[in-house]
C-alpha positions as CSV (number, residue, x, y, z in Angstrom):
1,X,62.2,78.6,9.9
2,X,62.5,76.9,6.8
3,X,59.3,77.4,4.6
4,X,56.4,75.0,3.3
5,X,57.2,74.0,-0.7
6,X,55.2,75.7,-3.6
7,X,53.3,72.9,-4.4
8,X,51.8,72.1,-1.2
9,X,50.9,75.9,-0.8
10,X,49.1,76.2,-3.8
11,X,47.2,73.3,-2.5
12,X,46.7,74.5,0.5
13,X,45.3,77.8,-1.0
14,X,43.6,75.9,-3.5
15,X,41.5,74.1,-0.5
16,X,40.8,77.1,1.2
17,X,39.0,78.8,-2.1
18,X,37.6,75.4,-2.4
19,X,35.9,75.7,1.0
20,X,35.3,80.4,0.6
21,X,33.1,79.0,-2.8
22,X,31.0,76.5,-1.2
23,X,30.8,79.2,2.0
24,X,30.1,82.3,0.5
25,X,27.0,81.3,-1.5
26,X,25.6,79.7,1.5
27,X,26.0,82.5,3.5
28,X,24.3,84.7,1.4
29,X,21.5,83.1,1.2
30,X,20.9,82.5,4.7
31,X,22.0,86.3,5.2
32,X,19.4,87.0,2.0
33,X,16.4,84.6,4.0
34,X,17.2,86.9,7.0
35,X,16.9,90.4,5.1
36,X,13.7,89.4,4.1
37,X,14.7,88.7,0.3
38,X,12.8,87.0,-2.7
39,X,12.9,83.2,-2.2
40,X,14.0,82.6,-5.8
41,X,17.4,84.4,-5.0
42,X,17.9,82.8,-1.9
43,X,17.5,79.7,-3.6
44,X,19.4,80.4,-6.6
45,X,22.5,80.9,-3.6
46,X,21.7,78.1,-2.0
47,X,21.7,76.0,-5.2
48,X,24.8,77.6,-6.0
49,X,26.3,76.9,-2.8
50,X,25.4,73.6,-3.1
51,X,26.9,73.1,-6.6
52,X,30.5,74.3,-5.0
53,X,30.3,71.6,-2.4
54,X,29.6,69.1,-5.1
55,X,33.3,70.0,-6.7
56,X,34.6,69.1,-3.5
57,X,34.9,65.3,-3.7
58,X,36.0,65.6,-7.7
59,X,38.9,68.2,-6.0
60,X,40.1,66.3,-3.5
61,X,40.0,62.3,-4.8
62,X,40.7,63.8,-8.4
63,X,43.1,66.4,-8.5
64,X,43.9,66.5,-12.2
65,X,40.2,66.5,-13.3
66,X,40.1,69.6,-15.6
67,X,38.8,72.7,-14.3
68,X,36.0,72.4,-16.9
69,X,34.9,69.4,-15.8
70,X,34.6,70.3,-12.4
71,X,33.0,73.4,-13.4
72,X,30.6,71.4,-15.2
73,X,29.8,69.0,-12.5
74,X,28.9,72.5,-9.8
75,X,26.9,73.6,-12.7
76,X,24.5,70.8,-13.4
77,X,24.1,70.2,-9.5
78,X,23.0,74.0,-9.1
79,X,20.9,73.5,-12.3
80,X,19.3,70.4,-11.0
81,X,18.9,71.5,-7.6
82,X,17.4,75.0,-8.5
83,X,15.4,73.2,-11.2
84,X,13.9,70.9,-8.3
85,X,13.0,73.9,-6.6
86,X,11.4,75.8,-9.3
87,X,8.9,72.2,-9.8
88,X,7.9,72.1,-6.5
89,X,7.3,75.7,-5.7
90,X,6.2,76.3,-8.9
């Protein structure tokens, strides 16, 4: 059995980390919300969560963005949904 080439492995492992660092965060928090932990941290992992899944779209319909751009982008959603959050529960 003749195996997959490089590059489409790399992407394939690339997707899977992709989906594990929208995943965990989310996780966490819900795992946090169970466990009976301060809303601002299970916020902060949902928010973060969140931010991952933003990357998602700029990963898979732009694949040579740079990774500091697509850092960037899941930083500012994160910020701006935490932010939201932090107004309205004050």
């Amino acid at each position: 059995m003749e195996k997959g080439s490089p590059s489409a492995e790399r992407r394939r492992l690339g997707r899977y980390l992709a989906i594990a660092a929208c995943a965990l965060p989310l996780v966490l928090a819900r795992a946090a919300s169970i466990g009976g932990a301060p809303q601002m941290w299970i916020s902060a992992l949902a928010a973060l969560g969140f931010g991952a899944a933003a990357v998602l779209p700029i990963r898979y319909f732009r694949p040579k963005t740079p990774l500091r751009v697509q850092l960037g982008v899941g930083a500012l959603v994160a910020v701006l949904i935490f932010g939201a959050w932090w107004f309205v529960a004050g």
